[in-house]
C-alpha positions as CSV (number, residue, x, y, z in Angstrom):
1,X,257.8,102.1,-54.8
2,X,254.7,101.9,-57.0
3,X,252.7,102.9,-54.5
4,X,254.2,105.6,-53.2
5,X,254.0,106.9,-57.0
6,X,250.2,105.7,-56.1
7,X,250.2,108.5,-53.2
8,X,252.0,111.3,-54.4
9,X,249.6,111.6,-57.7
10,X,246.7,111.6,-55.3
11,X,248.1,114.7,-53.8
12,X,247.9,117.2,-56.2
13,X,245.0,116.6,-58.9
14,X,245.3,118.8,-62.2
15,X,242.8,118.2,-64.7
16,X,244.4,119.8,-68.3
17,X,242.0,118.6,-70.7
18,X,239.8,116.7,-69.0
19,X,237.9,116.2,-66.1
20,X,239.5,113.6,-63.4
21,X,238.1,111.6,-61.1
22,X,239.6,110.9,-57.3
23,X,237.9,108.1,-55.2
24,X,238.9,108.9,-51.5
25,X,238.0,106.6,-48.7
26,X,234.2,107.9,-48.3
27,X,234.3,110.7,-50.9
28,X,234.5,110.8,-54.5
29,X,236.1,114.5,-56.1
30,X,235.6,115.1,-59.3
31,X,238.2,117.9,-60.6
32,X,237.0,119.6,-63.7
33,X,238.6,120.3,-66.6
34,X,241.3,123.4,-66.4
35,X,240.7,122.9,-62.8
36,X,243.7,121.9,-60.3
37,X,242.8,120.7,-56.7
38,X,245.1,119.5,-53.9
39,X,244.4,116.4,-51.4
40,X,245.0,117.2,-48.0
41,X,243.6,114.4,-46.4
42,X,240.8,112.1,-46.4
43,X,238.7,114.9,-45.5
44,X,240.4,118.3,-46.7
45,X,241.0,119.4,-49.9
46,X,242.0,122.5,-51.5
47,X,241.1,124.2,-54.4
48,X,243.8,125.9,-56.5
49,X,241.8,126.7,-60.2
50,X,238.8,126.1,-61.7
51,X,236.1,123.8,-59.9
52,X,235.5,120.6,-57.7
53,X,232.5,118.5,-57.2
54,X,232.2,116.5,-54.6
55,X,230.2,113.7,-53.2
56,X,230.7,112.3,-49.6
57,X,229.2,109.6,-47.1
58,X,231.2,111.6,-44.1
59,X,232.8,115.0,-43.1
60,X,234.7,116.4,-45.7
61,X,235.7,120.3,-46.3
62,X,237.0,122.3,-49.7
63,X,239.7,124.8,-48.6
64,X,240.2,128.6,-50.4
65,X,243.1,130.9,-49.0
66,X,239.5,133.0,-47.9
67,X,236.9,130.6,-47.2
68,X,235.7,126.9,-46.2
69,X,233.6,125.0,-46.7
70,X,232.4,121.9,-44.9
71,X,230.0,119.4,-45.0
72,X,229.1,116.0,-43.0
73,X,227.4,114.6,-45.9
74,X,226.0,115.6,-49.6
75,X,226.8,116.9,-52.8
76,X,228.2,120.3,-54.1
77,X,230.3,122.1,-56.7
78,X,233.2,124.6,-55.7
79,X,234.1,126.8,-58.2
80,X,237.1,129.6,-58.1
81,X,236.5,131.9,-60.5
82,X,239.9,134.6,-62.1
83,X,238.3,137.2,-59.5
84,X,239.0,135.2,-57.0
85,X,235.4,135.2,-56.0
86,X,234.0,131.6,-54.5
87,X,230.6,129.9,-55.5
88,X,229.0,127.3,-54.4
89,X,226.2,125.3,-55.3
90,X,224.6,122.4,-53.1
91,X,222.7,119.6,-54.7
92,X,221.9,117.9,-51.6
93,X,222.5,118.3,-47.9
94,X,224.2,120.9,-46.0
95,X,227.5,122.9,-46.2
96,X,228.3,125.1,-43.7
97,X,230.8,128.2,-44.8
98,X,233.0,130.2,-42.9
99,X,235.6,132.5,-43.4
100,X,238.5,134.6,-41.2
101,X,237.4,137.4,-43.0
102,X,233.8,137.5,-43.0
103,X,232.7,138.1,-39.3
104,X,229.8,136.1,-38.3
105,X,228.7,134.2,-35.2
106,X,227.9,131.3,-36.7
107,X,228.8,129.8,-40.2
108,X,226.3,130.3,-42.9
109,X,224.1,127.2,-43.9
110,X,223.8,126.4,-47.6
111,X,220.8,123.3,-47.9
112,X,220.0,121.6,-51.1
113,X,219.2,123.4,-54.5
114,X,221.0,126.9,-53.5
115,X,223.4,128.8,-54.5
116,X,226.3,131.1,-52.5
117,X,229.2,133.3,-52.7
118,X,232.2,134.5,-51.3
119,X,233.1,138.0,-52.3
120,X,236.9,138.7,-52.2
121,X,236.8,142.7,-52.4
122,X,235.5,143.5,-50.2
123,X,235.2,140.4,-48.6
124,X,231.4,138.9,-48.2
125,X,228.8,136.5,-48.0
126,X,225.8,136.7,-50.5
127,X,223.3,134.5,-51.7
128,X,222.7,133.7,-55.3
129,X,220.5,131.4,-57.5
130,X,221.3,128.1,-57.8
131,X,223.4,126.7,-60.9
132,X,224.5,123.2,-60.6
């Protein structure tokens, strides 16, 4: 029983005061404070409030309702902000970013040291500086 306890607080993160931790098997998410984040999988999670870094060794992707974003390995910070816009910010290797609503042929590439956005009205892709 313990560990199914173990599993289901591993599912939904929400960081009140502080910021938490979550070591996932080649990933560590760190959910900031006022921030909540769900677990998917090993690979996928979601992003409810507030902001998420993450740091993997292997493919992992940060869900929105609007936009992904995936990686196969690096470091970045997600952050939903009350306009529902997206930003992310990449501190080292690449994150590719896609969205149902933003037409595009391929996904946009965010490298190391830059900074990106999702617009949610009306809905877009733009680059921005770099705030990690």
């Amino acid at each position: 029983m313990r560990y199914l306890s173990f599993i289901l607080m591993m599912v939904f993160m929400n960081s009140a005061f502080s910021s938490e931790i979550l070591r996932l098997k080649d990933a560590q998410i760190v959910v900031g404070e006022n921030s909540e984040a769900k677990v998917i999988n090993q690979q996928e999670v979601r992003i409810l409030k507030g902001h998420i870094q993450v740091k993997t060794k292997k493919n992992m992707k940060v869900l929105n309702d609007d936009v992904s974003f995936s990686t196969e390995s690096g470091e970045f910070r997600v952050s939903l902000n009350e306009n529902n816009d997206v930003d992310l910010d990449v501190a080292s290797g690449e994150v590719l970013v896609s969205s149902p609503h933003v037409h595009t042929f391929v996904p946009e590439i965010v490298k190391a040291k830059e900074g990106f956005r999702y617009k949610s009205n009306p809905p877009g892709f733009e680059r921005r500086k770099y705030s990690f």
